[in-house]
N, C-alpha and C positions, 0 to 999 in steps of 0.2 A: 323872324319877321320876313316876308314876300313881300315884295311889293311889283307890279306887273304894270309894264308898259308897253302898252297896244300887242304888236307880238313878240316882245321881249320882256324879259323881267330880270329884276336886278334883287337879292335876297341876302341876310349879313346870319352867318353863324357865329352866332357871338358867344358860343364854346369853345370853337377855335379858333376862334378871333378872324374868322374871314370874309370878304366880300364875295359874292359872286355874280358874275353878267351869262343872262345868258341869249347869243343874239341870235334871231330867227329872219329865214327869209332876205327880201330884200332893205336893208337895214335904210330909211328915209331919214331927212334933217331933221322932221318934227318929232320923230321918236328919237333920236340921236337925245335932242333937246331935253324932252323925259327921261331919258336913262338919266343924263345930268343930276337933275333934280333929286331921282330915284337916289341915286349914288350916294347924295351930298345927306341924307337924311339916313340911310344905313349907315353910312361911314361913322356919322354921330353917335350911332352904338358900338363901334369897337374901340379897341384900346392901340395907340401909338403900334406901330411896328407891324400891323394887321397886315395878312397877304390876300392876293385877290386871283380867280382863277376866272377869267372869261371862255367861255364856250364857245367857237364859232362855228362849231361841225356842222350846225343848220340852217347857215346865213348863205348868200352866195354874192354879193354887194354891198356895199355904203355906197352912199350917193357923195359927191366931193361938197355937197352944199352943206356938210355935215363937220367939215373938217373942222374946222376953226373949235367945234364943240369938243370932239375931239381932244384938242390940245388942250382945251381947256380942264376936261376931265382928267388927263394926264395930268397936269399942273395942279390941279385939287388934291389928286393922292399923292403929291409928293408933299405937297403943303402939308397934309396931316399926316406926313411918317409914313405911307405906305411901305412895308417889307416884300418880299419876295411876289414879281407880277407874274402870273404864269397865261399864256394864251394857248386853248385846246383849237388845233385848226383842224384835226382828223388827216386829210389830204391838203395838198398844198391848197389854197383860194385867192382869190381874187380878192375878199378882204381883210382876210392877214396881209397880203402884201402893203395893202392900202394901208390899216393900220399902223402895222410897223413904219413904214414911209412916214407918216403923219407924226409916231409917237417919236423920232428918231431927230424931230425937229424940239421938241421938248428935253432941256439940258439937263440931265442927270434920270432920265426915266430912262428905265431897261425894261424889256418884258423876256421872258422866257417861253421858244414856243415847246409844245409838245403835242404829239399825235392823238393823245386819248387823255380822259381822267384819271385814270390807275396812273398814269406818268407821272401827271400831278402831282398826286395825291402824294406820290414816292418820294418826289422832291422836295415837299415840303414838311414831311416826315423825318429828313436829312438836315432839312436847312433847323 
C-alpha cells in the first residue's frame, strides 16, 4: 500500500511489518498534517512491534508550525507498539536536528539515525 502526500508519501510493507516516510523538500504544516493521517491508516495494517524507517536525505526543513503534529505522530507509534524507529538523514540536516529536538520531547520515543538505507536495512536485520 502507497499512499502519497503532496511531495511526501508514507507506504507500510506489511511483509516486514514496516512503515516507511518518505520526506521531500521543504516539509510544510499542511503536509506534516497528511503524513499524520497517512501514517494512522498504514500503521492499521501492520502487526504490534512494526518498525519504521523515515527518509530524510531529500527534505532540507520543517516548518516549527508543524511541531505539535509532530509529537503527536511520535505518540501514535508508541501507542501502537512501534519497534525499532530508524531516521535516514544522508548528511547531517536541519530537519533531523528539528526532528530529533521535537521527538525527544515525547517520553519513551527513541529514533535511530543512520546515513543511508543499506544502514537501515542492516539494523534491522540485527534487531
Amino acid at each position: 500500500m502507497v499512499v502519497k502526500s503532496q511531495k511526501s508519501e508514507v507506504f507500510a510493507d506489511i511483509n516486514k511489518n514496516r512503515l516507511f516516510i518518505v520526506l521531500r523538500g521543504s516539509v510544510r504544516k499542511e503536509e506534516i498534517e497528511s503524513l499524520y493521517t497517512d501514517i494512522r491508516f498504514c500503521v492499521a495494517d501492520l502487526q504490534p512491534g512494526f518498525n519504521v524507517i523515515t527518509d530524510m536525505t531529500k527534505s532540507n526543513i520543517g516548518y516549527l508550525s508543524g511541531a505539535s503534529t509532530f509529537r503527536r505522530i511520535a505518540s501514535y507509534l508508541l501507542d501502537n507498539n512501534v519497534g525499532t524507529v530508524i531516521r535516514v538523514t544522508g548528511k547531517q540536516s536541519i530537519i533531523a536536528d528539528q526532528i530529533n529536538k521535537i521527538s525527544q520531547m515525547v517520553q519513551g520515543y527513541k529514533a535511530v539515525y543512520v546515513t543511508s538505507m543499506e544502514e537501515a536495512e542492516q539494523i534491522l536485520q540485527k534487531a
